[in-house]
N, C-alpha and C positions, 0 to 999 in steps of 0.2 A: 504494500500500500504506500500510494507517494504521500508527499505533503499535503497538494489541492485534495486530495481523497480524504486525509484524517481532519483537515478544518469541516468536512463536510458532515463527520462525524461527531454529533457533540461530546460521548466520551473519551474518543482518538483524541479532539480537539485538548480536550481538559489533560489528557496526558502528553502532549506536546506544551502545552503552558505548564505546567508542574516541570516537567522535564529544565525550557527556559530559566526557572525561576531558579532551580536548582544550580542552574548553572552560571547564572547572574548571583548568587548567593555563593558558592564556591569562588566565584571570582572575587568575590569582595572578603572573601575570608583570605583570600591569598596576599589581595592587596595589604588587610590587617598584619599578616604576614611580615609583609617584605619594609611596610614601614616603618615597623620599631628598629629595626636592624638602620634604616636610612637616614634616623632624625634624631633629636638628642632628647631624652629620656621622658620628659615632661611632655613636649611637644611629640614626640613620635607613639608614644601612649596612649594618647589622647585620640589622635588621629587614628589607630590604630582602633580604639572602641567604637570609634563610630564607624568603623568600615565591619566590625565585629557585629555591633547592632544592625545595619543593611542586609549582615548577610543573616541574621538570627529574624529577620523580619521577614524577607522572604521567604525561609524555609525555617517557620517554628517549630519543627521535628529534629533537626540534625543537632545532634547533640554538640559532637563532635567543634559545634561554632560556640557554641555555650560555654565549654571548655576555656578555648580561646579568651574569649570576655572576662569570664572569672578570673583567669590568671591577669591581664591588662589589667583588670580594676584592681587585684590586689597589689601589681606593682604599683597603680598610682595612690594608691594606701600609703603603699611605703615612700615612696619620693613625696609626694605633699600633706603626709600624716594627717588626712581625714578621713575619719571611720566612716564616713560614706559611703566610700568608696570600697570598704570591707563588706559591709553589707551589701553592695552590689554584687559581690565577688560572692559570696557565700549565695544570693540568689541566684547566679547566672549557675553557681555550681550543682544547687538543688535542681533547675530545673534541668540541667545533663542528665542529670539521674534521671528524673523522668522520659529522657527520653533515648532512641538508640547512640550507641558511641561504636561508630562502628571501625573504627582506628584504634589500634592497642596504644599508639603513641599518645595521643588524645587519653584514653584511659588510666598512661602509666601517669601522665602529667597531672588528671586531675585526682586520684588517687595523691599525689606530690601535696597536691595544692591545699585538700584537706587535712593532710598531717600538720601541713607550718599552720592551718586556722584551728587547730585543736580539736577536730575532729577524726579523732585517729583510730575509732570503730570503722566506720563506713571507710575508713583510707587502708585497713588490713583485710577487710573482703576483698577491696577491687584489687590491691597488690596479690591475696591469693588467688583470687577468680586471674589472674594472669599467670603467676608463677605453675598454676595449672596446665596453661596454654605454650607456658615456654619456659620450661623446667630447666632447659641449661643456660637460662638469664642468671648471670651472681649479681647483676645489678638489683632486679627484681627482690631476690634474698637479703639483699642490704638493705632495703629498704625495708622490709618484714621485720627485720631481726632491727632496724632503730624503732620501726612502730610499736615492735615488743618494750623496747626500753624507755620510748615514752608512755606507756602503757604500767610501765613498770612491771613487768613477764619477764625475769631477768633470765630463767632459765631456758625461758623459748627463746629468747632474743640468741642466748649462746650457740643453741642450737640451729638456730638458722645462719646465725653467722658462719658457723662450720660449714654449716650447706655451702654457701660461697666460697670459703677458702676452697671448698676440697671443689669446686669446680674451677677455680683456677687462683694456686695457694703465690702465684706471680704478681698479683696485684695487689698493691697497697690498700686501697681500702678496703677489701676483704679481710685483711691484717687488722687495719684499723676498725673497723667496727667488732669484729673476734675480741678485739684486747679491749675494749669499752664496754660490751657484755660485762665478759668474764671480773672486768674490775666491780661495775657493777652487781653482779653476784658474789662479789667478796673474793672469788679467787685472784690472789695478785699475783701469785706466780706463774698461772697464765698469763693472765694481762701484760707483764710485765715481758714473756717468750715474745708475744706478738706483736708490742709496741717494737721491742729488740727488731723483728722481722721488717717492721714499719720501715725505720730508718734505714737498714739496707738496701731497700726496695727504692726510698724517696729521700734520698740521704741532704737534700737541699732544703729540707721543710724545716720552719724553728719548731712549726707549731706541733712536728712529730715528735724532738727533742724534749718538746716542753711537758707533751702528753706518758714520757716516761720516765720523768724526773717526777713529773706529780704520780704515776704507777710504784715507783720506788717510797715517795712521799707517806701512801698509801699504807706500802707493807713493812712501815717502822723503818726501812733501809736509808737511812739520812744522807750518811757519807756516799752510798751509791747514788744519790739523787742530784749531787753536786755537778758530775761531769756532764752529764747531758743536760742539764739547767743550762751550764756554760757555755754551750753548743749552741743551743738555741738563742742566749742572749749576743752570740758574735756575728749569727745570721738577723736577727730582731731585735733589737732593744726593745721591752717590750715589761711595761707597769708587771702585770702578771706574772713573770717569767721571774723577775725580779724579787717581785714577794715571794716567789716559789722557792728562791734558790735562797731569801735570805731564813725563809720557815728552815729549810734542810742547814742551814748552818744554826739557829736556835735550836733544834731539837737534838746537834750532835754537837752543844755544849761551847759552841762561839758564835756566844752572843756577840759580839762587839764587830763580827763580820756581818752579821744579821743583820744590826742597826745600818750599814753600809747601805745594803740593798734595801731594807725597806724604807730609807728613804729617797732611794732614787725610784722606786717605787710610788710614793707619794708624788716625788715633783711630777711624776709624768701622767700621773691619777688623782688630782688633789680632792676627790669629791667620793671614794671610795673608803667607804666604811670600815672594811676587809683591812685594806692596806692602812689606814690610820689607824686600826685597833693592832695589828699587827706589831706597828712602830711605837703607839704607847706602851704596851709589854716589853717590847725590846728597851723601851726609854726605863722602865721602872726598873727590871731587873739590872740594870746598870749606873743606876743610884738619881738616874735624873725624874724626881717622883714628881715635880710640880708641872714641868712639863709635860711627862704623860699622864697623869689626871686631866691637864687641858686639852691635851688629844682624845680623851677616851670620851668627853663631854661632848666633844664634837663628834666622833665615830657614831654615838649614840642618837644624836641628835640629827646626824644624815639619815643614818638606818631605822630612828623612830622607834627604836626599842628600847625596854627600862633595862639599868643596869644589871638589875638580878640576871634579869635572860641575855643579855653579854657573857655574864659570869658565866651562865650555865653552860654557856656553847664551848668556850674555852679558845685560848687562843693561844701561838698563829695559829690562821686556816690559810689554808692552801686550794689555788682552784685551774679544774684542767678542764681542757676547750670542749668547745662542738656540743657541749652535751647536757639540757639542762635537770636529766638526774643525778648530773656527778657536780654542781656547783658549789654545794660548802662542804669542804673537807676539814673533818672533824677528828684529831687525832686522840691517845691512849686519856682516860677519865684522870687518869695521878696528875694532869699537866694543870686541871682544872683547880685542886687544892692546892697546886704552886700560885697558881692566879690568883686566889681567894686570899692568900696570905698578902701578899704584893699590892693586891687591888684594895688600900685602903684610902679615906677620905685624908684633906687637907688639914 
């Protein structure tokens, strides 16, 4: 049947217009496409949603455009920080789900999308409803096994992490998400093999360096946690790194190299709690008490907790990347009754 023939048809007719539209709407998802890539973040974003909306106008069934949208609006969440624009992203992303997504990329993406908005149920079905369809993805499993660990499932996270390695044990972040498991489940002396594995793999990263100084940090190993602190601080100077490595010289008995780092820690973090409570302890146990009282009022007054619950946490804390179930590291109870002794008024 030709053309003139299906106009003649009014349901040929309705499937030659659906067809159009479809493909007036893929056009405009493409153009969404090609224009973030061409224009600078705000502006090609923007541009970009509305060639995203064109084409979800056209065809309100393709998921697959929906997708698209949701992810735009939550980058422009993040560049002009109005939750508008999140909530656009979390509707464009609901109504994907209602409808077909008939792209795995599209799928794997918005399954992505739903983890960083905290929706990390619905982002572990569709990461399985995949890992289903393409079992030797280790991408796929890395992503399962951090869903687990924002989930707090330390023990599936481990085990899917292994999934990954053991489909291909050559890539760093299957290393690296393995050893953030396993630290999270308390084993450190895994954590600690596969951070090891890390830096061999990606030996230019600070940020692998830093993630197994704070591993060592972890399993009491102080002195071991010095050398790859160091590492990482000659690749990055870096506030964190700093606190980390001045925590491993506090807790293996020099102090006064402690007070070093954390306050080069301070200068380059002045508004972190962490790192001012950190340096008050170091101030106090080395007799300067009036100034660290003044730091601890402030550490308390950034982070808006009473002193008791300072106390109780105990300090230094130490904090390693990527990850926000591993963010306050909380070392052995005896350091807290040193605190308690030390932490007195003026």
């Amino acid at each position: 049947m030709g053309v003139a023939q299906a106009l003649g048809n009014p349901s040929a007719s309705t499937a030659v217009v659906n067809h159009q539209l479809k493909s007036e709407a893929y056009k405009s998802y493409l153009q969404g496409r090609s224009v973030v890539r061409r224009e600078k973040p705000a502006e090609g974003i923007q541009a970009a949603i509305s060639f995203y909306n064109r084409a979800v106008a056209l065809d309100p069934n393709w998921g697959c455009a929906y997708v698209a949208l949701a992810e735009a609006s939550l980058q422009m969440n993040q560049v002009i920080h109005d939750t508008i624009w999140l909530d656009r992203s979390l509707d464009a992303a609901a109504r994907s789900l209602r409808n077909d997504i008939t792209c795995p990329s599209s799928e794997f993406r918005l399954a992505r999308l739903l983890n960083k908005t905290g929706n990390n149920i619905p982002a572990l079905s569709l990461f399985q409803h995949l890992s289903g369809r393409f079992s030797y993805s280790d991408q796929i499993q890395r992503e399962i096994a951090n869903t687990y660990l924002k989930l707090g499932l330390y023990n599936d996270a481990v085990a899917e992490s292994i999934h990954a390695v053991t489909i291909d044990p050559n890539q760093w972040r299957n290393r690296d998400i393995a050893a953030k498991a396993y630290l999270a489940a308390g084993n450190y002396l895994k954590a600690i093999e596969h951070f090891k594995e890390v830096t061999s793999l990606n030996a230019d990263s600070p940020t692998r360096y830093h993630n197994l100084g704070a591993a060592y940090l972890y399993a009491g190993w102080y002195d071991l946690a010095v050398e790859p602190l160091r590492k990482a601080l000659v690749l990055n100077p870096r506030a964190a790194t700093h606190s980390n490595l001045g925590t491993a010289y506090f807790y293996s008995g020099r102090v006064l190299a402690s007070v070093h780092e954390y306050e080069k820690a301070v200068a380059l973090s002045p508004d972190s709690d962490v790192y001012i409570g950190n340096l008050a302890t170091a101030y106090r146990l080395t007799g300067r008490r009036r100034r660290a009282n003044d730091l601890f009022v402030k550490a308390i007054r950034l982070a808006r907790k009473s002193v008791s619950e300072y106390m109780s946490q105990g300090f230094p804390r130490a904090l390693i990347e990527a990850n926000p179930n591993l963010q306050a590291l909380q070392h052995d109870r005896r350091f807290i009754e040193v605190f308690k002794k030390y932490a007195v008024s003026n």
